[in-house]
N, C-alpha and C positions, 0 to 999 in steps of 0.2 A: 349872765356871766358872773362867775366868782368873782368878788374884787379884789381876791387873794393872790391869783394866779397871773404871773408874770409874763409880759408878752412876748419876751424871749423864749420863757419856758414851753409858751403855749406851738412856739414855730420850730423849737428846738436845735436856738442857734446860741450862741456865747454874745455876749455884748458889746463885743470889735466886730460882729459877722461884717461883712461885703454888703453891697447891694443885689450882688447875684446872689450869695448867699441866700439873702430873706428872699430872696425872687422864688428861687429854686425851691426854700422849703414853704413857702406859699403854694406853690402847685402841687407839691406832692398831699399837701393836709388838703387843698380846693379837689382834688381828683380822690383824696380817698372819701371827706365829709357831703361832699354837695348830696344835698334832700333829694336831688334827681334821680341819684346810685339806689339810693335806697327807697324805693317807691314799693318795693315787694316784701320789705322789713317788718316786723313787729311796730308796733305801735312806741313801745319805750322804745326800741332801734332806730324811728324814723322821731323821736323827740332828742335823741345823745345827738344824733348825726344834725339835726340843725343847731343843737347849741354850740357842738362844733366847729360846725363851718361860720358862724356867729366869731365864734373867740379868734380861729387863724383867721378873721376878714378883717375883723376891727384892731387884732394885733397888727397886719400889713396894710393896713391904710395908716399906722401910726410908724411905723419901723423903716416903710417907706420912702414917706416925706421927713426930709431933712430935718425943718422947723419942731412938724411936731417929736421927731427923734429925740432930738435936742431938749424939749419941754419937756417929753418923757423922763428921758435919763436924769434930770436936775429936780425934778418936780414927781413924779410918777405921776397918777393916772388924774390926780388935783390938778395939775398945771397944763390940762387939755381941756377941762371945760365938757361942753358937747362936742369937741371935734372927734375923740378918741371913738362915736358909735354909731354907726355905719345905719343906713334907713334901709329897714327889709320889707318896710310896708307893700310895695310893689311886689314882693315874692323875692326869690334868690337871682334870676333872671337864667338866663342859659349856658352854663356849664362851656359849650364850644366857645360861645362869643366870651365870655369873660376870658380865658384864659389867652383867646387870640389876640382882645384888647393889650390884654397885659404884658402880652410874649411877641407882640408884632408881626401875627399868624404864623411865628415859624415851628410850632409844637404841630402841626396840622396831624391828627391821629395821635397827638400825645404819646411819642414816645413809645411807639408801639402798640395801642391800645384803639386799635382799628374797629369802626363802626358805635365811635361815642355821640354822633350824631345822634342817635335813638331814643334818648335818652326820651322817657315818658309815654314812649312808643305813636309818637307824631313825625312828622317831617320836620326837622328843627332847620333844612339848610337848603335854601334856595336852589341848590346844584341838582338837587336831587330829582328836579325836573317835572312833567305832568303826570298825574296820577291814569295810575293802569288799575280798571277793573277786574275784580275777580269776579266769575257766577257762584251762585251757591253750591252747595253740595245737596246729593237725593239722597237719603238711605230707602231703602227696601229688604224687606225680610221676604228670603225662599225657604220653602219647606220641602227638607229632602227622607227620602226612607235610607234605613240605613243600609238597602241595595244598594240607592245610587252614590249613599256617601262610599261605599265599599270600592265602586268602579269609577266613579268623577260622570259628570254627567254634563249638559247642556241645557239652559234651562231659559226660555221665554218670559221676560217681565216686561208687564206693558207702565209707563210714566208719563207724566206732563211734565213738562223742560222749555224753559226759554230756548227758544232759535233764532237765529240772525234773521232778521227780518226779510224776503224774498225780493222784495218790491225794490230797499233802498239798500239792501247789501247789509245791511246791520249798520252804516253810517248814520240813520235819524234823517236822512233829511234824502232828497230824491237827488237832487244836481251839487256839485262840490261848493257851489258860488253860494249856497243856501247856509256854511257853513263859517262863518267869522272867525277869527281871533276876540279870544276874551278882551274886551277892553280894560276890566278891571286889572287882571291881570298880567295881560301880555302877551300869553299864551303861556306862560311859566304852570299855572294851575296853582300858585301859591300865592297869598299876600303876603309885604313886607308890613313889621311894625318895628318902628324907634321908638325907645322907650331909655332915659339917660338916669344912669345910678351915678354913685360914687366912683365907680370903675370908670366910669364915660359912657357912651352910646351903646347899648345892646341892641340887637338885630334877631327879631323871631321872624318864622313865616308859620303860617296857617293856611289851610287847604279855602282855595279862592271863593268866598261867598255868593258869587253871582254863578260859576260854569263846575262848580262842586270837582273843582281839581283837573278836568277834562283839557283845560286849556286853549277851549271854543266852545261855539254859545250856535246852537241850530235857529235860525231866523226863518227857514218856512219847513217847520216839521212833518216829515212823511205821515200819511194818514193813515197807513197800514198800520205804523206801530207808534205813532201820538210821537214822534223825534226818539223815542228811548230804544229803538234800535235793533228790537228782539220781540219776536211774538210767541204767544203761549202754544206749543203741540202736543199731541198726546202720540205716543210711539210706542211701538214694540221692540225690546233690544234685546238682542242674545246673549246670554251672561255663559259662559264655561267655569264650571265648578268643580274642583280638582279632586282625588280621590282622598280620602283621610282626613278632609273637613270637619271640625264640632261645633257642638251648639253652639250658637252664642260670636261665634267668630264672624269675621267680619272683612271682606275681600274688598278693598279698592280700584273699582275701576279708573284711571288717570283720563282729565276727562270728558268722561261718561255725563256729568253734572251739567246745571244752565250755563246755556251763554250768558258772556256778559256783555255789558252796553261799550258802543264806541269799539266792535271787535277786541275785547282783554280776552282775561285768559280764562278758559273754561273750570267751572265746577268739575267735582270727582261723583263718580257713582260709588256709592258705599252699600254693599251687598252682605246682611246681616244672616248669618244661616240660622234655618230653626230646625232641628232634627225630628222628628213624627218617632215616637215612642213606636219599638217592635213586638208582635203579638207575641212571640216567648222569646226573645234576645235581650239579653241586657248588654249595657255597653260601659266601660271603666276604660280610659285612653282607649288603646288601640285593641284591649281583649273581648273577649265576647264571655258571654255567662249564660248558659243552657240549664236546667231542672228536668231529670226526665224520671217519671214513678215506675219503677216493673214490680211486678210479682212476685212474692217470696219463693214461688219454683224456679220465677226465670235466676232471680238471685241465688238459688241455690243449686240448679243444671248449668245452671250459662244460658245464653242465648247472646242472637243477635237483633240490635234496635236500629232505627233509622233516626240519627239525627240530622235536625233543619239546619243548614247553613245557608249563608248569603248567596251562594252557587247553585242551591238545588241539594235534594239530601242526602246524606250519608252517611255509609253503613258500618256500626260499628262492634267489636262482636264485644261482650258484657262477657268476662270471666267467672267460673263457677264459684261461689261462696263468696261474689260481693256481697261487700255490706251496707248498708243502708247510711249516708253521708262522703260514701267515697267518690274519690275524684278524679276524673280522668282529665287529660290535656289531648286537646287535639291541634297539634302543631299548625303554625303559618295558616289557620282559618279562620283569625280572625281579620281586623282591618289595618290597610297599607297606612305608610307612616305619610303625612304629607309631604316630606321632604320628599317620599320615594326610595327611600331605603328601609328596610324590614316590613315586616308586617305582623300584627298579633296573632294571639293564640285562642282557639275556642274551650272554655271549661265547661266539662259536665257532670252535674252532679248525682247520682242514685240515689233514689229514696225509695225504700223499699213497702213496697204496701201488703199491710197484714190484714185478712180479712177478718171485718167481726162476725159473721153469723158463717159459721160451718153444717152442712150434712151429715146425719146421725153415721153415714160411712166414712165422710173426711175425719169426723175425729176421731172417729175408733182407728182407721188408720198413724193420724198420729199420734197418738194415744199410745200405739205400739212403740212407735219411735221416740215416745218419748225421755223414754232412760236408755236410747241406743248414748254408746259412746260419740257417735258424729255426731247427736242434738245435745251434747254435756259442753255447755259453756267454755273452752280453753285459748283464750286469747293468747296469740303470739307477743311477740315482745313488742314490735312493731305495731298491731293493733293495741297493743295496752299503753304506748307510749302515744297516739293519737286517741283512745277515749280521754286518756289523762289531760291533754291538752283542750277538748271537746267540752269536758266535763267542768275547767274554767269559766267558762259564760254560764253555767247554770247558777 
């Protein structure tokens, strides 16, 4: 701590304040600086924040008490000796319990600021009662075609998953009498620790080292599942897989997951989709992408081609004098949206295939045709405004 910086300055009160005064602006600087707030901080964030809460602790443990007030304001920080700094050797201690010391429990929730119990992400407060288990979570990946991802489908996955055990109901133990109160703890599922700062007595709990927070201890453990409550199965479970699903996505079943021990609360089943690549469909979101080759007569009479869709094929008629890169849209054939509202479009592209090797009659044929006016180059505006664009990637 600077020895420059003044301890009024440091609580940001005038040097007549009250004793509510420094009370008040002690809590506000203890609730914004304590190292507890800042556990998820940078490194320099979580070193300001303890020299902080360092300067507003040892400024109110002096500003506080009368005696040293008095030594301060005549003497500064020379006429305190050691009293003016505060022992953090022990840690900062708990954020609830100091300021309830200091405030006579009546901040409970600080002013708003509900659920400060947490701090460090433990059970800091005895109220909080016996710990409830959770099971784990399963993931599994299904692999779908993109028929089924088109239509939503049903689909069979077999796992191994804790189950409540048959024998003793998932209690650990076969008879209730088998079943104790934690000595250690009481049944709370938490130990109490005192531990006395400058402040006074602070009060931690920790989760019970004998019955691991359960708040009973199994004395003749069922044999089916050794007291822990749950046995290993292997099962087949029906998972629905909705239409418009992608790769990579990831469905939760609420849950679907292991039991947990002492009946808590169930694992999720997490259901990973893998999509199986289509032998000619491409897929971009919800569109589909087709490549189909015809022949310079059909591109140049027209004809009609069958395209593959997710449905089964169909028929499309090719206009005369397509050209080779053009693109048709074939509306609402491609894939529904998940929500359930629209669905994509399918594109087709024409590539026109020119043969190399001709018959001495094919090309004498075109060979005629070939200073006819309808084989003489004259691109529309339209066509010259898409090679122009085309002719970018080259």
């Amino acid at each position: 701590m600077a020895e420059s910086k003044n301890y009024y300055d440091i609580l940001g009160v005038s040097k007549d304040a009250s004793d509510d005064e420094i009370k008040s602006a002690y809590r506000k600087a203890a609730l914004k600086w304590h190292p507890d707030r800042w556990v998820n901080g940078t490194d320099a964030e979580k070193k300001t924040a303890e020299e902080k809460f360092k300067e507003a602790s040892a400024a109110y443990s002096v500003l506080s008490d009368h005696d040293k007030r008095a030594k301060y304001d005549q003497f500064g920080e020379a006429g305190l000796g050691d009293q003016g700094a505060p022992d953090f050797s022990g840690g900062f201690g708990d954020l609830n319990d100091i300021l309830n010391n200091l405030f006579g429990g009546s901040f409970g929730g600080f002013g708003g600021f509900s659920g400060f119990g947490g701090f460090g992400g433990g059970s800091s407060r005895g109220q909080q009662g016996q710990r409830v288990f959770r099971g784990r979570d399963i993931r599994v990946r299904v692999k779908l075609t993109l028929e089924e991802i088109s239509t939503g489908v049903d689909k069979e996955v077999t796992i191994e998953r804790n189950e409540p055990c048959p024998d003793c109901g998932g209690k650990g133990a076969l008879n209730s009498s088998d079943i104790k109160t934690c000595p250690v703890c009481n049944g709370s599922g938490q130990e109490q620790h005192v531990s006395s700062s400058f402040f006074g007595q602070t009060v931690t709990y920790t989760t019970c080292s004998r019955c691991h927070g359960t708040g009973t201890i199994v004395t003749n453990p069922c044999r089916t599942c050794g007291g822990e409550g749950v046995v290993r199965k292997r099962q087949t479970v029906k998972v629905h897989i909705p239409a418009g699903v992608e790769d990579g996505m990831q469905l939760k079943i609420t849950g679907g997951g292991h039991a947990a021990k002492n009946n808590g609360i169930r694992g999720d089943l997490l259901v990973v989709i893998e999509e199986e690549p289509h032998a000619y469909l491409k897929r971009d979101g919800n569109n589909l992408f087709y490549t189909k080759i015809i022949s310079v007569t059909d591109a140049i009479l027209g004809t009609e081609v069958q395209i593959p869709c997710l449905d089964g094929p169909y028929k499309v008629k090719v206009d005369p004098g397509t050209q080779s890169n053009s693109v048709v849209r074939l509306r609402g054939r491609g894939l529904p949206s998940l929500n359930g509202y629209g669905r994509g479009d399918l594109y087709v592209k024409y590539i026109v295939w020119i043969p190399k090797k001709l018959k001495s009659s094919e090309k004498d044929a075109l060979d005629a045709m070939r200073y006819s006016d309808s084989f003489t180059p004259s691109p529309s505006r339209d066509e010259k405004n898409l090679f122009d664009k085309m002719s970018q990637n080259f």
